[in-house]
N, C-alpha and C positions, 0 to 999 in steps of 0.2 A: 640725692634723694631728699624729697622736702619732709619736714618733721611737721606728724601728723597729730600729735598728741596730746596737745592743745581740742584742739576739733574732737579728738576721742574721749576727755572726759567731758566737755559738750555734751556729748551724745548720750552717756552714762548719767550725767546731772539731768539732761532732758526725758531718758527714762525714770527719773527719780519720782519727775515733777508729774508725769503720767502715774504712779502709781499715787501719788497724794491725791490729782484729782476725780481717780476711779473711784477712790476709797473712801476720801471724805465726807462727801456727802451723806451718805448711808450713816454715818455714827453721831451723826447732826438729827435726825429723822424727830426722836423724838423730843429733839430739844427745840426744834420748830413748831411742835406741836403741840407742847407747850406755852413757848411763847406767843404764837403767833396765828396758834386754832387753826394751820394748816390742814387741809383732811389728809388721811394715808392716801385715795386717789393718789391727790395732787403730787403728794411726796412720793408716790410711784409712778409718776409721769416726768419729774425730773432726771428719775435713773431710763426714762424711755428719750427725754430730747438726748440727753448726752450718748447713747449708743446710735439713735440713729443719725446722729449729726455725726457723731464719727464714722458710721458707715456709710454715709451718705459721701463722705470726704476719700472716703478709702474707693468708694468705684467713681466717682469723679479724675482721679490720679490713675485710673485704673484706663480708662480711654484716653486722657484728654490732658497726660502729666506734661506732651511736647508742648503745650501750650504757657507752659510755667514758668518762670526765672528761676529756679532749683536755687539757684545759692540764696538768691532775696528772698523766696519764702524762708530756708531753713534759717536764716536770720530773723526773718518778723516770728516763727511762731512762738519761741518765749514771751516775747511782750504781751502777743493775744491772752496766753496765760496769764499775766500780771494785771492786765485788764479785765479780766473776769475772774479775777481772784477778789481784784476792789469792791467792783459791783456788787458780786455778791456779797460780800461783807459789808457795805459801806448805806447800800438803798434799805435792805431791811431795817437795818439801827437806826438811820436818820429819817426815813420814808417807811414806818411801819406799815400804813396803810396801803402801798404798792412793794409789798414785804415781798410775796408771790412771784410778780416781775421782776425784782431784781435778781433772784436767784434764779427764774428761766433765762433771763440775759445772760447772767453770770455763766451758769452752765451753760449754756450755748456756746459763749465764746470760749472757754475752754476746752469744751467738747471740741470744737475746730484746732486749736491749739495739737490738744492730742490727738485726733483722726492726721496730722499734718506729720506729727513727731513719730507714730506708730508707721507711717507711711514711706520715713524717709530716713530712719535713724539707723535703721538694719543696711539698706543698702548704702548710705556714706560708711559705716562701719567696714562694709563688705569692699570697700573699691579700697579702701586704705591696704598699701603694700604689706604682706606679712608673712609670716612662715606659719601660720598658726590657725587660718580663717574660722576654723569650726570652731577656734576656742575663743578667738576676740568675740563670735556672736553670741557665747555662751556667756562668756562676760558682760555684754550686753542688757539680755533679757535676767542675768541675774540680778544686774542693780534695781528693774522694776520688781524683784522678789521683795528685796531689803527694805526698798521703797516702804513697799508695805508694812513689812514689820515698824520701822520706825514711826508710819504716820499713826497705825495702830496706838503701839507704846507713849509716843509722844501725845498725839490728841487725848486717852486716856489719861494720863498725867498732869496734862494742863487743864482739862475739865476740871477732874480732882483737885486740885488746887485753888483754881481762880473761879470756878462755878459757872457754869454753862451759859448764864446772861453773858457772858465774856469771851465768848465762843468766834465772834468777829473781830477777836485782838488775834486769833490762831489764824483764822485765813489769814488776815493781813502776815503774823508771820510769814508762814509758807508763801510768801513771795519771796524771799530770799533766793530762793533758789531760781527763780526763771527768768531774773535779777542777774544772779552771777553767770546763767546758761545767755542770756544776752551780752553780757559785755567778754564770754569766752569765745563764742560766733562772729560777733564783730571783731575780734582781734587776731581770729584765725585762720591759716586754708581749709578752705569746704575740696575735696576731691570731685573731680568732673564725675557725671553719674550719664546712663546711658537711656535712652527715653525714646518707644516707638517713633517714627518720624511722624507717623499720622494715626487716625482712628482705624485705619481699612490693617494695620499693623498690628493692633490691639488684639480686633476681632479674629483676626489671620489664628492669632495664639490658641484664641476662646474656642479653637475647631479640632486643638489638640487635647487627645483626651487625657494623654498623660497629664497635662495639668490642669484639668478637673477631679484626677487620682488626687492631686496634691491637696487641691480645694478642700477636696470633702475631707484629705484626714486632717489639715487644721482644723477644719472643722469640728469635728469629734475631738480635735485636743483641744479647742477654745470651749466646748461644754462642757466635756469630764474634767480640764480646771475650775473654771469658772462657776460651775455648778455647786462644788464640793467648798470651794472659798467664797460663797455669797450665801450658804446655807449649813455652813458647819456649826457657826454660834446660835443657829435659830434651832439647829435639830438637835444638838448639845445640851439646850433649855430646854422645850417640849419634848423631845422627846427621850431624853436621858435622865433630865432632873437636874441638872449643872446650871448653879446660879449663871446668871446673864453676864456678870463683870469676868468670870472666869469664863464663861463660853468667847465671849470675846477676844479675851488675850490667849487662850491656848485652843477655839475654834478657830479664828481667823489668823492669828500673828504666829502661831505655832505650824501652823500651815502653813505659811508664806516664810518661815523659817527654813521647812523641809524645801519648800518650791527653790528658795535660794541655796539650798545646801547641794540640792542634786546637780542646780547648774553651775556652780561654780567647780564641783567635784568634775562635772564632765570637761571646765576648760583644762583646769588642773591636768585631768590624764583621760578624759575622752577618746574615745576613736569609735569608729564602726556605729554610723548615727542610725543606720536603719535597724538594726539587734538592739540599738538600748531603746528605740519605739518599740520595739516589737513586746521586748520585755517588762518594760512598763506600762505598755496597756495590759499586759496577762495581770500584774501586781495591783494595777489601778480596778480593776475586773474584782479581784479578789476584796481589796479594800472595803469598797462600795457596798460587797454582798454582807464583809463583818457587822460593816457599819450599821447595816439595815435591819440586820437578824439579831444583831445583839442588844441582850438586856441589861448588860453591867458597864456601868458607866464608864471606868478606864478604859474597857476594850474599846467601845465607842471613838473615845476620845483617840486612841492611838491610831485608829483605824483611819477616821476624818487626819488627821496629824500626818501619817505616811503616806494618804495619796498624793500629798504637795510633794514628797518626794517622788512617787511613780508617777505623776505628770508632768515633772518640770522641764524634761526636754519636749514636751508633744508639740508646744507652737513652734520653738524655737529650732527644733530638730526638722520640722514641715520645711521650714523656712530655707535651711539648710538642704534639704534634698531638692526646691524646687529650685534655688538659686543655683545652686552645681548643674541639673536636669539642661536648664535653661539658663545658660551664661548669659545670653545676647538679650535677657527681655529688658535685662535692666529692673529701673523703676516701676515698671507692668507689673512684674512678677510679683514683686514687691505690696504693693499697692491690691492686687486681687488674692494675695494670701493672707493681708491685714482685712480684706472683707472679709474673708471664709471663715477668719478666726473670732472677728466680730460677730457678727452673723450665731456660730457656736455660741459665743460666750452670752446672745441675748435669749435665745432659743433654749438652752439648758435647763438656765434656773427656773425660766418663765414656765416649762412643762412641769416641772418638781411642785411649782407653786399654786399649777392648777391642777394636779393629781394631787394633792391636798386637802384644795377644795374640795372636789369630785366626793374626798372621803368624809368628810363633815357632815354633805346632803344626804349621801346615798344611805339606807336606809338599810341595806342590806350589809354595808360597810359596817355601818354603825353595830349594829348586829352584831358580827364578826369582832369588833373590838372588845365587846363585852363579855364576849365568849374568853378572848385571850385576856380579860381579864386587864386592859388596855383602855388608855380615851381613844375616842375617834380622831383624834387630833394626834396623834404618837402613832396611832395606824397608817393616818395620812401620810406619816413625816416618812415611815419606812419601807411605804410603800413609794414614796416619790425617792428614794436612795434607791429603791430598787430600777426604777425607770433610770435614775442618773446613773446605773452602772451602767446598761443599754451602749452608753457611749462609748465606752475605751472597750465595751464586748466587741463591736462593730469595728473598732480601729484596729482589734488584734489580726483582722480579715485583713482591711487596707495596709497596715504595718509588714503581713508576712508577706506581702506581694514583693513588696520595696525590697524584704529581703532574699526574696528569691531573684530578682532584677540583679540588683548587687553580685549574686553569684553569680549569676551568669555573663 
């Protein structure tokens, strides 16, 4: 039997390098706009190229993966990272005045990077021989938990320290790692992975509805994550009163603590992946509503804190039921669950953001806020909590299907 282990922290380092470059950006926002008079527009059109260039990548693979060298990509997509880690660091410092393009280049090619890495990393994990499948992918999707926490902590650390004009010595850091994910891929075996013969194969899939059940509940677990980890430090601030450096570290990295806590607990002693969806949406359900209705800022904070725990299996558990459902799709399956979840994770936050808005203008809103005695702006916040529970409400429907399937 060939030794695969090599290629498996590969795959763990390349999910590493996926959560630096979801995350990073965002904790840059106002450091560019400061320096560099970017508008917020624009700084929210960079988190738009990078989702839909990943999504964009995720249904390209989704029809059209027979068409790929499988090993040769999963070898070049590190370096894409490394070259659009430079760019962006390297054209704004030397080329301020084309400051803008370089960090949509940058993000671009990264964005491609990880739409490739999100696309391909689950299923080499999955063909690797083992006695354990449910918990190697658990292992997996935890290391983009930790990811997070560290880029969190670290970027945090390193601003503090060396001060934000210095902020393109950090990117260049974080090439290390897709650095060491390149010369681990070249020097390892990639396992054979399995890939429609044609497009008429794809489609064949897209007519079965069991996996569009799948679709839509990654779906609903790429919002109700992603929702609650792209707005816990903003509703933290606004609407709890928790300075900004602290909504940070115990909004976002305290989160993504819980997110890694859950999944690593489930490779640990995991079993029965549709009961612990089922149960985590009812807990992520519950979360959501604390989150939203509460006025005292610990509860708040715990609430935002423990849905990283009641979501952290929902992508990676979807993943798990569609790839067991569907043995033979291979890299299809693969590739149209990394859209669904995509897809989720742009749509979430994006609704949270403009039911927010919604409360700022409306007039009647505003109204109501001053009745509660509340800014319209903390109304917004807990009203769009309350829209982002909506989602794991919706999954506990999809979730108990799967577990009554299972029993049966």
């Amino acid at each position: 039997m060939k030794n695969y282990s090599r290629v498996k922290v590969a795959c763990h380092t390349v999910n590493v390098i996926m959560a630096i470059v979801a995350n990073f950006s965002p904790l840059l926002f106002l450091t560019f706009r400061s320096i560099y008079g970017i508008s917020y527009s624009l700084l929210g059109t960079l988190v738009l190229i990078f989702f839909c260039t990943q999504l964009g990548i995720d249904l390209i693979f989704s029809f059209f993966s027979h068409k790929f060298n499988i090993q040769a990509t999963v070898r070049i997509l590190p370096f894409l990272t490394v070259a659009g880690l430079v760019i962006y660091a390297l054209v704004p410092t030397y080329m301020p005045n084309y400051a803008y393009l370089g960090l949509a280049v940058g993000t671009a090619l990264f964005a491609v990077s990880s739409g490739l890495a999100e696309v391909l990393m689950s299923p080499i994990v999955a063909a690797i021989p083992t006695d354990d499948p449910e918990g190697e992918m658990s292992k997996l999707h935890a290391a983009y938990a930790w990811g997070v926490v560290f880029t969190v902590i670290f970027s945090t650390i390193f601003l503090l320290l060396f001060g934000k004009e210095n902020w393109y010595i950090l990117a260049l850091i974080f090439c290390a790692f897709p650095i060491f994910a390149t010369i681990l891929f070249a020097t390892s075996t990639i396992p054979p992975m399995q890939t429609p013969e044609r497009v008429s194969g794809a489609i064949k899939m897209l007519k079965n509805k069991g996996v569009w059940l799948c679709v839509v509940a990654i779906f609903l677990g790429g919002a109700a994550e992603c929702t609650m980890s792209q707005w816990a430090s903003g509703y933290l601030e606004a609407a709890l009163g928790i300075d900004k450096v602290w909504g940070d570290v115990f909004g976002v990295a305290l989160f993504a603590v819980m997110l890694g806590l859950g999944r690593t607990l489930y490779a640990k002693m995991g079993k029965n992946i549709a009961r612990v969806l089922f149960v985590g949406a009812i807990g992520a359900t519950v979360c959501y509503l604390v989150a939203a209705i509460s006025n005292i800022a610990v509860i708040g904070l715990i609430a935002c804190a423990f849905t990283g725990f009641c979501v952290s299996m929902m992508w990676p558990g979807s993943i798990l039921i569609a790839s067991d459902k569907y043995p033979t799709a291979g890299v299809f399956i693969y590739a149209l669950m990394a859209a669904g979840g995509d897809l989720g994770a742009s749509v979430g936050p994006q609704l949270v953001g403009s039911v927010t808005d919604i409360a700022l203008k409306n007039q009647r809103l505003i109204s109501l806020a001053q009745g509660l005695a509340i800014t319209p702006e903390q109304l917004g916040m807990k009203l769009g909590m309350l829209v982002g529970m909506l989602f794991p409400l919706i999954a506990i429907v999809i979730f108990g299907v799967f577990v009554k399937h299972k029993r049966k």
